[in-house]
C-alpha positions, 0 to 999 in steps of 0.5 A: 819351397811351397811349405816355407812359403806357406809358413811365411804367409802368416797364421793369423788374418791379422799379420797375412804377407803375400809371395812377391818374389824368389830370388837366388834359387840355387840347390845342392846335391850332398846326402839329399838335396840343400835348397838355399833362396830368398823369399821376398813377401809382402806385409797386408793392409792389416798387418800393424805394428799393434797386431803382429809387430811390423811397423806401418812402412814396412811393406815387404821383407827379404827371409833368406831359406836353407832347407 
């Protein structure tokens, strides 16, 4: 989990979100292990729609994983 949060964190200082919340951490056993959750992150000050394309109300976004 800690790489898809980290990639979601953003790669620019321009478009940085922050970690709010995981939510419906659930896993599977099948030839490894499926990982499947919700990353709630939060959009920074700076991140505009000028600068990475988020609009100015959008303050945080819900990206649903399956790794």
């Amino acid at each position: 989990m800690a790489w898809a949060v980290a990639r979601l964190g953003g790669s620019t200082l321009a478009c940085q979100r922050t970690l709010l919340q995981v939510k419906g951490f659930t896993s599977q056993v099948v030839a490894g292990t499926l990982y499947e959750f919700d990353v709630v992150v939060g959009h920074s000050t700076a991140s505009t729609l000028a600068a990475c394309g988020v609009p100015a109300d959008l303050l945080e976004e819900t990206c649903h994983l399956v790794v």
